[in-house]
C-alpha positions as CSV (number, residue, x, y, z in Angstrom):
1,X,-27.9,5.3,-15.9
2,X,-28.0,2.4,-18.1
3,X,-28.3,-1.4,-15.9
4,X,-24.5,-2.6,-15.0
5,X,-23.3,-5.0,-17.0
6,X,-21.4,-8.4,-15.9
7,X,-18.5,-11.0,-17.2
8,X,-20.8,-13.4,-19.0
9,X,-18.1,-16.1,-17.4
10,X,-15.2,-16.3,-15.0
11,X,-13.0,-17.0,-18.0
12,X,-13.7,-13.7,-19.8
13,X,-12.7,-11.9,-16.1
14,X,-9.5,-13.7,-16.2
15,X,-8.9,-13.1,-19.7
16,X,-9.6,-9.3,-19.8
17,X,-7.5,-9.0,-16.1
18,X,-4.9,-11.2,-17.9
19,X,-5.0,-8.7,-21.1
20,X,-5.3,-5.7,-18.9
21,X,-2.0,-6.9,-17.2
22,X,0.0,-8.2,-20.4
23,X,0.7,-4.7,-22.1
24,X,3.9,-3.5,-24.1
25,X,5.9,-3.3,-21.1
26,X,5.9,-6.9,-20.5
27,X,7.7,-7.6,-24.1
28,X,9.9,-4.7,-23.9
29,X,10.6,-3.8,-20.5
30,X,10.3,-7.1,-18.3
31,X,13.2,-8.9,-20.1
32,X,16.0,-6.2,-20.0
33,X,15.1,-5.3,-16.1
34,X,15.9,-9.4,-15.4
35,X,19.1,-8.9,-17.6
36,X,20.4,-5.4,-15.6
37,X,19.2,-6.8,-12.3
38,X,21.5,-9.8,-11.5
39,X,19.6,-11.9,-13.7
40,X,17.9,-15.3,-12.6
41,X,19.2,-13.5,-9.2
42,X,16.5,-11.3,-10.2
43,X,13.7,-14.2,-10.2
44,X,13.7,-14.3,-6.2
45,X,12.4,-10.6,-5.5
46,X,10.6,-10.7,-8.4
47,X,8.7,-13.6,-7.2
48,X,8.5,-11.7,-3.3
49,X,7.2,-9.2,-4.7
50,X,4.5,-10.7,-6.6
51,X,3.5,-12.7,-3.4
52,X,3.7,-9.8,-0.8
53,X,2.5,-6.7,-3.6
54,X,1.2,-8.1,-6.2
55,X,-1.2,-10.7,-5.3
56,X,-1.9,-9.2,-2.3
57,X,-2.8,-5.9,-4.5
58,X,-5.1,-7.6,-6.8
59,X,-6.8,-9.4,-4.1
60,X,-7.5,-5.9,-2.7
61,X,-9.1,-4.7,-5.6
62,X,-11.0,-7.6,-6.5
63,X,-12.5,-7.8,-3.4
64,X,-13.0,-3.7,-2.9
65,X,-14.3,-3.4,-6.8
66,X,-16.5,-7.0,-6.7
67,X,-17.9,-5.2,-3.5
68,X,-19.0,-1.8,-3.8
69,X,-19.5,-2.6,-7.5
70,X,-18.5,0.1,-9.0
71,X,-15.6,2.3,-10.9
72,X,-13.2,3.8,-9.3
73,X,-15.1,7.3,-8.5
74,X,-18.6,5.0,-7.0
75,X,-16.0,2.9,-5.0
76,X,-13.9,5.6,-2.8
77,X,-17.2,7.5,-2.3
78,X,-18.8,4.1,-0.9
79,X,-15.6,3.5,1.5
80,X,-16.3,7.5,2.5
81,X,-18.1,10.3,0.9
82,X,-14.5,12.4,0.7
83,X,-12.5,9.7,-0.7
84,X,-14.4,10.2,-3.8
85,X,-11.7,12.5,-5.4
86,X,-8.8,9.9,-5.8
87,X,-10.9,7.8,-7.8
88,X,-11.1,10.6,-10.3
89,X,-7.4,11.1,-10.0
90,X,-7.4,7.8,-11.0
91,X,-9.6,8.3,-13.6
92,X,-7.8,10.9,-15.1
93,X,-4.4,9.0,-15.1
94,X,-6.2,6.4,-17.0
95,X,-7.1,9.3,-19.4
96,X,-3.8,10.4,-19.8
97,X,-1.8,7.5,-19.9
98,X,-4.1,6.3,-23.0
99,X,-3.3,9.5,-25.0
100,X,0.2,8.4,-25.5
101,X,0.2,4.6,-24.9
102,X,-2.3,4.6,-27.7
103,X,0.2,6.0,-29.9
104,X,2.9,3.3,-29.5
105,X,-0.2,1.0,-30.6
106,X,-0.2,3.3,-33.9
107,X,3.5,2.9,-34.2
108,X,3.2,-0.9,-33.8
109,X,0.0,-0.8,-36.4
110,X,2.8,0.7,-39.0
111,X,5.5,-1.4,-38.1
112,X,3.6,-4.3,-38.9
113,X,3.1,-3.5,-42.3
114,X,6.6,-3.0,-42.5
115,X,7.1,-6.5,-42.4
116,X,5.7,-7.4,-45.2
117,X,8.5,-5.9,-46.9
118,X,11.2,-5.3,-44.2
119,X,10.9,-1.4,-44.8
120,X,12.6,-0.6,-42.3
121,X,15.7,-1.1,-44.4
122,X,18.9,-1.5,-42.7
123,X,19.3,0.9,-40.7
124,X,16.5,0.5,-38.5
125,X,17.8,3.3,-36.2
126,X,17.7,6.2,-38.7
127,X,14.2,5.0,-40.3
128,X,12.5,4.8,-37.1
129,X,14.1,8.0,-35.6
130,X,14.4,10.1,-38.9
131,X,12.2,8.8,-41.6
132,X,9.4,7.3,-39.8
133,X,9.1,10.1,-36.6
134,X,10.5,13.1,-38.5
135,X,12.3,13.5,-34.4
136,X,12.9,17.2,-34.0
137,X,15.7,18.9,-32.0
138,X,13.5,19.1,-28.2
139,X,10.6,18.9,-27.2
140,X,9.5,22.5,-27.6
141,X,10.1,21.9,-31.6
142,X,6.7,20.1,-32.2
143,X,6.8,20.5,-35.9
144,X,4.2,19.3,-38.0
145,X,1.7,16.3,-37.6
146,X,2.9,13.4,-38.9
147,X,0.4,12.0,-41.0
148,X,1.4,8.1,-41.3
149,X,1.4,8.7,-37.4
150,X,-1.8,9.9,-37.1
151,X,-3.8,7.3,-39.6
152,X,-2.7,4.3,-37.8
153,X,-3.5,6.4,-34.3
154,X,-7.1,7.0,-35.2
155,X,-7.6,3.6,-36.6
156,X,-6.2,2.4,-32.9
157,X,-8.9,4.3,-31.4
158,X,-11.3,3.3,-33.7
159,X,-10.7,0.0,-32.5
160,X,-11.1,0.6,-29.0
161,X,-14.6,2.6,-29.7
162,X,-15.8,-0.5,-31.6
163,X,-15.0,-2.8,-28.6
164,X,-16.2,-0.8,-25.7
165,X,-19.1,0.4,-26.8
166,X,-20.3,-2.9,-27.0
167,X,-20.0,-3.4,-23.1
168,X,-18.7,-5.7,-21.1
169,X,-19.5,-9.2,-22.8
170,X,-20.0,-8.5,-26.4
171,X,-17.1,-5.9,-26.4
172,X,-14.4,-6.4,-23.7
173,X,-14.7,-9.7,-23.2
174,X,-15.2,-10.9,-26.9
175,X,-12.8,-9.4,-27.7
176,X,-9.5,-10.9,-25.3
177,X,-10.8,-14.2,-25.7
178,X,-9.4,-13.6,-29.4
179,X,-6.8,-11.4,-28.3
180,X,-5.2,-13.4,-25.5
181,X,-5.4,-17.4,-27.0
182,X,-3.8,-15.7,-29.9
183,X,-1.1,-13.4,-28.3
184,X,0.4,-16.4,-26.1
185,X,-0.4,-18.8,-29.3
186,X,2.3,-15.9,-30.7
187,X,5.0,-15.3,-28.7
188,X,5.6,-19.3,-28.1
189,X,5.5,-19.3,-32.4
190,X,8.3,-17.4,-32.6
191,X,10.2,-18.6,-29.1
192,X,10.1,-21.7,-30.7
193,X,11.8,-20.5,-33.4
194,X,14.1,-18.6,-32.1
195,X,15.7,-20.7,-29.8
196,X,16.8,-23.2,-32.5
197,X,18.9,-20.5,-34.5
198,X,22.8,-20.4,-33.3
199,X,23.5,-18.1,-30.6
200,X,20.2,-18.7,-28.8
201,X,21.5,-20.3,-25.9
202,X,24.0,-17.4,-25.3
203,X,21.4,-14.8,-25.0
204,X,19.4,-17.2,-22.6
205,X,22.7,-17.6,-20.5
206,X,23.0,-13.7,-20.2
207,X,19.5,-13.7,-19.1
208,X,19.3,-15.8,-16.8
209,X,23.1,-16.4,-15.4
210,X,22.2,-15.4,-11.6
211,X,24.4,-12.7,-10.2
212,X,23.4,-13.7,-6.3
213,X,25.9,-10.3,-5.3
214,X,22.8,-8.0,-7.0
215,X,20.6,-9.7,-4.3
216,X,22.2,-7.2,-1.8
217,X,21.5,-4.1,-3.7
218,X,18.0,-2.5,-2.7
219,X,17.8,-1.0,-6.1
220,X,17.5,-4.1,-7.2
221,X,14.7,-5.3,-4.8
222,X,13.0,-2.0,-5.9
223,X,12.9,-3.0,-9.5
224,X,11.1,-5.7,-8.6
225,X,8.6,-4.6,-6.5
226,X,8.1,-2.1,-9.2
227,X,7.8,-4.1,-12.2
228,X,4.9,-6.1,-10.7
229,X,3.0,-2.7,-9.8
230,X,3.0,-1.3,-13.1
231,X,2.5,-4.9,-14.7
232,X,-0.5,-5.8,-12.8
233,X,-2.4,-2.8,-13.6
234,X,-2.3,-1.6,-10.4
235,X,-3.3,1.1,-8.3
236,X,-5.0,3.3,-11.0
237,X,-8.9,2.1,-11.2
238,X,-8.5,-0.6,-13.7
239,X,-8.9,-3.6,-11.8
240,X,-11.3,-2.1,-9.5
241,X,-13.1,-1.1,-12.6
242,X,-13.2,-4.5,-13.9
243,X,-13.7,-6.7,-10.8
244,X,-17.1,-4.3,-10.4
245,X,-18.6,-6.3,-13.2
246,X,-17.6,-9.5,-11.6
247,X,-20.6,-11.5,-9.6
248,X,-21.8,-12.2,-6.0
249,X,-20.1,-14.9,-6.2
250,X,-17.4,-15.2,-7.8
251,X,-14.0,-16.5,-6.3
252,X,-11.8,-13.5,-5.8
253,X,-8.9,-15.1,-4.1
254,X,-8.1,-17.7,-7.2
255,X,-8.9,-14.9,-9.9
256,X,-6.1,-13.0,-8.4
257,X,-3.7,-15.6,-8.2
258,X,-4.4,-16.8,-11.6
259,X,-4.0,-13.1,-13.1
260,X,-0.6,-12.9,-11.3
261,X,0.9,-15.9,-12.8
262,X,-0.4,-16.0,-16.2
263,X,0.9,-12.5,-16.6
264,X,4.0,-13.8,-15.0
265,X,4.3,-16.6,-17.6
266,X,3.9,-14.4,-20.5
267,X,6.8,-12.0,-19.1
268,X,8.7,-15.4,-19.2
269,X,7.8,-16.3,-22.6
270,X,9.0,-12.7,-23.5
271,X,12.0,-12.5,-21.6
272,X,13.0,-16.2,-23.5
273,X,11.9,-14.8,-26.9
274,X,13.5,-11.2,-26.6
275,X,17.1,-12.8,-25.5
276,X,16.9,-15.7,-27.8
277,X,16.7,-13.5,-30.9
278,X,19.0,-11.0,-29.4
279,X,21.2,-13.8,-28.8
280,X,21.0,-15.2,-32.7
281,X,21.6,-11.3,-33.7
282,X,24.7,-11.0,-31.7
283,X,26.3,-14.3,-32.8
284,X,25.3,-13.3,-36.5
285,X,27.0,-9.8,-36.2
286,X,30.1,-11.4,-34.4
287,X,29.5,-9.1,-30.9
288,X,28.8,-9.6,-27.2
289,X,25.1,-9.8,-26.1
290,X,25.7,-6.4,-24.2
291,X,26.3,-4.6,-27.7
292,X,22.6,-5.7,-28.7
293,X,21.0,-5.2,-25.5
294,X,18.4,-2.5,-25.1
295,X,14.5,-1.9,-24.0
296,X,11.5,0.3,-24.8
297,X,10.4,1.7,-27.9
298,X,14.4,1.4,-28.7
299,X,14.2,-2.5,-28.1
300,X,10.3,-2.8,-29.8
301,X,11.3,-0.7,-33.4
302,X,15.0,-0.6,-33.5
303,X,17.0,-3.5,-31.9
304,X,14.0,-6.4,-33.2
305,X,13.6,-5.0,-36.6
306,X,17.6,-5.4,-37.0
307,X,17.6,-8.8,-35.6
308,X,14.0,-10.1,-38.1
309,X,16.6,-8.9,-41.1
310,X,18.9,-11.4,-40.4
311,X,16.6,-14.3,-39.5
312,X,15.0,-17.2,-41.5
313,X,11.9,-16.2,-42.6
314,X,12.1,-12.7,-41.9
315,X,8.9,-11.6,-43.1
316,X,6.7,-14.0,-40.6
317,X,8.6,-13.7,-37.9
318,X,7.9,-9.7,-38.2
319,X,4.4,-10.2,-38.7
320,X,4.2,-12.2,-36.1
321,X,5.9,-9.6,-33.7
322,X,4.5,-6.6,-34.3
323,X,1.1,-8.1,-34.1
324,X,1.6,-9.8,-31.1
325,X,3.1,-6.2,-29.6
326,X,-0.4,-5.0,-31.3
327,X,-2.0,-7.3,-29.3
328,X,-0.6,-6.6,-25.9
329,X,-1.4,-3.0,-26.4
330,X,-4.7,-3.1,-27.4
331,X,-5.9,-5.1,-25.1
332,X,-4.3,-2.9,-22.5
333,X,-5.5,0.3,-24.2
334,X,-8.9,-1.8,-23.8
335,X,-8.9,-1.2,-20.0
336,X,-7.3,1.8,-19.7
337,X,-10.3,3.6,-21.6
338,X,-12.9,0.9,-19.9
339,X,-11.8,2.3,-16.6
340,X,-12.5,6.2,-17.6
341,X,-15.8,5.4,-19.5
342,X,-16.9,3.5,-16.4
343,X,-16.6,6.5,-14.1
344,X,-18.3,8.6,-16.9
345,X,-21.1,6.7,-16.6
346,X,-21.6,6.6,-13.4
347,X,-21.0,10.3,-12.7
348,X,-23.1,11.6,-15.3
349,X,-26.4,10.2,-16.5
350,X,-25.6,9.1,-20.6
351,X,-25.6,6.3,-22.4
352,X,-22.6,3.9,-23.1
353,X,-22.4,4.5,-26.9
354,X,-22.4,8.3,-26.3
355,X,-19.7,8.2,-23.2
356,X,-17.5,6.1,-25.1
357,X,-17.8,8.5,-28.3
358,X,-17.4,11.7,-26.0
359,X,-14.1,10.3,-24.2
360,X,-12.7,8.3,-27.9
361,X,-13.0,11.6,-29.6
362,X,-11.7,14.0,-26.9
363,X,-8.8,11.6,-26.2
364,X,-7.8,11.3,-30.3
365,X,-7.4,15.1,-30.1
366,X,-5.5,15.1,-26.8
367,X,-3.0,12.4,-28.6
368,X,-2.5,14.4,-31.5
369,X,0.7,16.0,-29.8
370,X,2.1,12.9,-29.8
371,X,1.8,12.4,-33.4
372,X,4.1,15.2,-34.5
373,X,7.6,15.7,-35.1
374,X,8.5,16.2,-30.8
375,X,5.8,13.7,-30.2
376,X,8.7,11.2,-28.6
377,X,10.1,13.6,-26.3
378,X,6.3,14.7,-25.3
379,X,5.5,11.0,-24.8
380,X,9.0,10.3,-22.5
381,X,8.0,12.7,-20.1
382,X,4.7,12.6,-19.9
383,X,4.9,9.0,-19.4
384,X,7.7,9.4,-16.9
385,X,6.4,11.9,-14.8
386,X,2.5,10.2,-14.7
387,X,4.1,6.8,-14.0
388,X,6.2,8.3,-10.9
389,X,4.2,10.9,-9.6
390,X,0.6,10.1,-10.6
391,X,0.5,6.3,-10.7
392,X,2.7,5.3,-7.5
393,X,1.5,8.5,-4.9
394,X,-1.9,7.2,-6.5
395,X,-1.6,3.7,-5.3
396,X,0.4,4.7,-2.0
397,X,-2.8,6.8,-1.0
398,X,-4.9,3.5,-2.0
399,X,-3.3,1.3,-0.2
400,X,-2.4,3.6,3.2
401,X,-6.4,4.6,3.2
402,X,-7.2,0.9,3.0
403,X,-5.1,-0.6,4.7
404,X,-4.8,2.1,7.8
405,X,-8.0,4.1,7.8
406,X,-10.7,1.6,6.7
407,X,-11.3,-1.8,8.3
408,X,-9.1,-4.3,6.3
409,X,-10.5,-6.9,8.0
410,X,-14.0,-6.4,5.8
411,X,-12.7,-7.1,2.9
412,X,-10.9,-9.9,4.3
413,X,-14.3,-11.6,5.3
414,X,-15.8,-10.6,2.3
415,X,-13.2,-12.2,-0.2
416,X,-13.2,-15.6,1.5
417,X,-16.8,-15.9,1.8
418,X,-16.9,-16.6,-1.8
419,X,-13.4,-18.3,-2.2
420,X,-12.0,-22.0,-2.3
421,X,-9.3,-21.1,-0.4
422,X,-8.8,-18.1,2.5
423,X,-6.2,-15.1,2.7
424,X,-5.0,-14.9,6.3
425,X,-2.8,-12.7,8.0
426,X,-0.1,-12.5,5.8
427,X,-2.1,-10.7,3.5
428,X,-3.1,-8.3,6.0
429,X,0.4,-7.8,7.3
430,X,1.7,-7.6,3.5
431,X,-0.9,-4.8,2.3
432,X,-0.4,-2.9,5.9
433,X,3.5,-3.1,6.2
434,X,5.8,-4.6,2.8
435,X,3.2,-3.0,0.0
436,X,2.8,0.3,2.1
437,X,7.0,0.4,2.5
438,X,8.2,0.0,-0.9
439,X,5.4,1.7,-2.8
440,X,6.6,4.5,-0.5
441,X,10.5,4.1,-0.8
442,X,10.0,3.3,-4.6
443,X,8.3,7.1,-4.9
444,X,10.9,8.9,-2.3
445,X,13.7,7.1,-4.8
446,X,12.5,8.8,-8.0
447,X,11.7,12.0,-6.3
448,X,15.4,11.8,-5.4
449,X,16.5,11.3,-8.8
450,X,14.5,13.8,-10.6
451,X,15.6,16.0,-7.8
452,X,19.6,15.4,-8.5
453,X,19.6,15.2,-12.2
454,X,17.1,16.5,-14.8
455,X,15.2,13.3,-16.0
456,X,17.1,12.6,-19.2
457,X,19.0,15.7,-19.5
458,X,15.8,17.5,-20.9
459,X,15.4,21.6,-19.8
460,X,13.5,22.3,-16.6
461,X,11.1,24.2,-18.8
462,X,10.3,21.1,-20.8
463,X,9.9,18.8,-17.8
464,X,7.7,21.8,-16.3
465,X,5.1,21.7,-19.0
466,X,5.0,18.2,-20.2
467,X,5.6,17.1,-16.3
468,X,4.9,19.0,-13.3
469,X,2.0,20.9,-14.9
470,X,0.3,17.7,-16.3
471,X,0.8,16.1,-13.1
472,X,-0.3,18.6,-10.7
473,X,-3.5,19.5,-13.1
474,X,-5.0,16.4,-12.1
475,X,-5.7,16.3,-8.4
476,X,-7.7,19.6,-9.0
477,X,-9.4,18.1,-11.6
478,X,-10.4,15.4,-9.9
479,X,-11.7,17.5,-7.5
480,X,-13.9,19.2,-9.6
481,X,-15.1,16.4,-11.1
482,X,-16.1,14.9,-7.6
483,X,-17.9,18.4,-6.8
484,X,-19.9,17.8,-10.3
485,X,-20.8,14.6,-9.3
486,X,-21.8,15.4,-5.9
487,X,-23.9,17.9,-7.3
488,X,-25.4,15.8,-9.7
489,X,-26.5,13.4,-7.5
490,X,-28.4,15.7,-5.2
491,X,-30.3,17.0,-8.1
């Protein structure tokens, strides 16, 4: 096994946590779930739950990863020999999650020569859904491979291969010290223009007018909670992945509070950016902010594309969207696939270029089902089910191991023996009691959902191969993976 590489400097950690963290979801997803959830209301368990999940989370895996420094797989077999197959469950959700997240990076790589010309037309709806994904009629009517799909899809990986298989320093870190400066560098471009153009201030009041009455709703409180999970990265071997390259020495406790809050001022940024061009959209076309109002890929290549064709300098501002969007994905897609190749490496004795090749190429094929013609419907369920079932009952059994079967208190001692400032009690209690609760209820919740309606009104047979299958293959695979490893190592 080649020698372990390290963050050449604490900035290039923060940086690659920070572009780890900042992903699609923080753009597209972070400003509608203030909007449905009471609004600035929706600031106060947001910012509980980063202080009691979130930071407390990442402190976790700082510490755990910084420690046993290691991936994922290396780091539960330290904490106990049996443990070692949820680190390849979480391995394998990384895998997954990048065969389809990689193929909203393709979309955005299109979309952004779009702007050049506007060619999304008019009717943004019909060219993304009809002349741009070819959508079929369900998700068992794959159709063809979409070609323009595919291109920008392989160039995505492409990308990734060329930065990872440099390692740590020259590739991961090089590489967000561009991606990051310029991302935030960005958004505030085109916040700052967007909040001059009439009708800003009105989307900005619907964001942010506080609806204290949502403050009583648990749903709400459960959106929060939830939103910081899947925004910090997690739960799913990234950040101990990355926190194993970190040194002896470095400060654990500030890392992770400086990770939370830049991420969180970046969803701010967005949240003001999204709403203020909504907000200049709605006034323009004479209708109520609620009319213009949506998230996801629906927000990101229909609702934003109509709004850049009625803005001043329509062109940039699209440029300067999509790559941002390009940005935040691919610096996410960067750690996803770090966090695989890492446990590759250390389960099987190859070199970097050639693990990095092996997992590029075998995850291009597996994302070439999300290039064809039912490639959307694919995507929404895969991406629903491995978020619910594989990425939260992933971290729950994380954080219940660590916080109630191994001694807490050891990584306690161990993160403030490097750190300017010390995590007492609260952090135990919060890890032990509030992260353990709603990680838990948040699960039960969708469980109950998918159990009383279909997700999305798709057929039980659909939801059965693109969900339940993908979902339960993963556990046994993880368990033969940790048998091959054991076996490897006794050799």
């Amino acid at each position: 096994m080649e020698q372990r590489d390290q963050w050449g400097t604490r900035i290039g950690f923060i940086l690659a946590a920070v572009g780890s963290a900042i992903g699609m979801g923080n753009i597209w997803r972070f400003p509608y779930m203030v909007y449905e959830n009471g609004g600035g209301a929706f600031l106060i368990p947001y910012f509980v739950a980063i202080f009691t999940a979130g930071i407390p989370l990442l402190i976790l895996e700082f510490g755990v990863g910084q420690k046993y420094a290691g991936a994922a797989p290396v780091t539960f077999r330290s904490l106990k020999e049996k443990w070692a197959w949820i680190g390849w469950w979480q391995v394998l959700v990384c895998f997954v999650i990048a065969c389809y997240y990689v193929v909203i990076i393709g979309w955005s790589f299109s979309y952004l020569t779009f702007s050049f010309n506007l060619g999304w037309g008019s009717d943004t709806s019909g060219f993304f859904f009809k002349e741009y994904l070819h959508l079929s009629d369900g998700p068992f009517k794959l159709g063809g491979i979409q070609w323009h799909i595919l291109g920008p899809v392989a160039l995505a990986w492409f990308t990734c291969w060329g930065v990872l298989v440099c390692g740590v320093k020259k590739g991961i870190e090089t590489a967000n010290k561009f991606f990051m400066p310029a991302l935030f560098i960005m958004v505030l471009l085109i916040m700052a223009r967007a909040v001059t153009m009439p009708g800003a201030v009105d989307g900005l009041n619907w964001l942010f007018k506080p609806d204290f009455s949502k403050l009583g709703d648990i749903k709400v409180w459960t959106a929060a909670f939830g939103q910081v999970f899947f925004s910090l990265s997690v739960g799913f071997a990234i950040m101990l992945t990355y926190s194993s390259y970190l040194s002896d020495e470095a400060d654990i406790n500030n890392n992770a509070f400086m990770t939370a809050f830049i991420n969180c001022g970046f969803s701010m940024l967005a949240g003001i950016m999204i709403f203020s061009v909504l907000g200049y959209m709605a006034a323009q076309k004479g209708v109520p902010i609620k009319e213009v109002v949506s998230s996801g890929v629906g927000l990101a290549f229909v609702t934003i594309p109509q709004a850049i064709n009625f803005m001043p300098g329509a062109r940039f501002i699209g440029v300067l969207f999509f790559l941002s969007l390009l940005f935040a994905g691919i610096s996410s897609m960067i750690s996803i696939c770090e966090a695989c190749i890492a446990g590759i490496l250390e389960g099987f004795t190859i070199s970097r270029k050639l693990a990095t090749t092996i997992f590029c190429v075998v995850g291009f094929l597996a994302s070439v089902i999300f290039t064809t013609g039912g490639g959307l419907y694919v995507l929404d369920i895969v991406d629903h089910y491995i978020n619910t079932y594989a990425v939260l009952l992933g971290g729950l059994i994380e954080v219940a191991l660590l916080s109630w079967f191994f001694r807490l208190e050891t990584v306690r001692e161990h993160v403030n023996r490097t750190s300017d400032f010390l995590v007492g009690s609260w952090w135990t209690f919060c890890l032990k009691f509030f992260t353990t609760f709603m990680v838990a209820y948040m699960l039960v919740m969708k469980c109950v959902e998918d159990v009383s309606a279909p997700y999305e009104g798709y057929s039980t047979g659909a939801l059965g191969v693109y969900g339940w299958a993908v979902v339960g293959a993963l556990p046994l695979l993880a368990i033969v993976l940790s048998k091959c490893d054991s076996l490897g190592r006794k050799e």
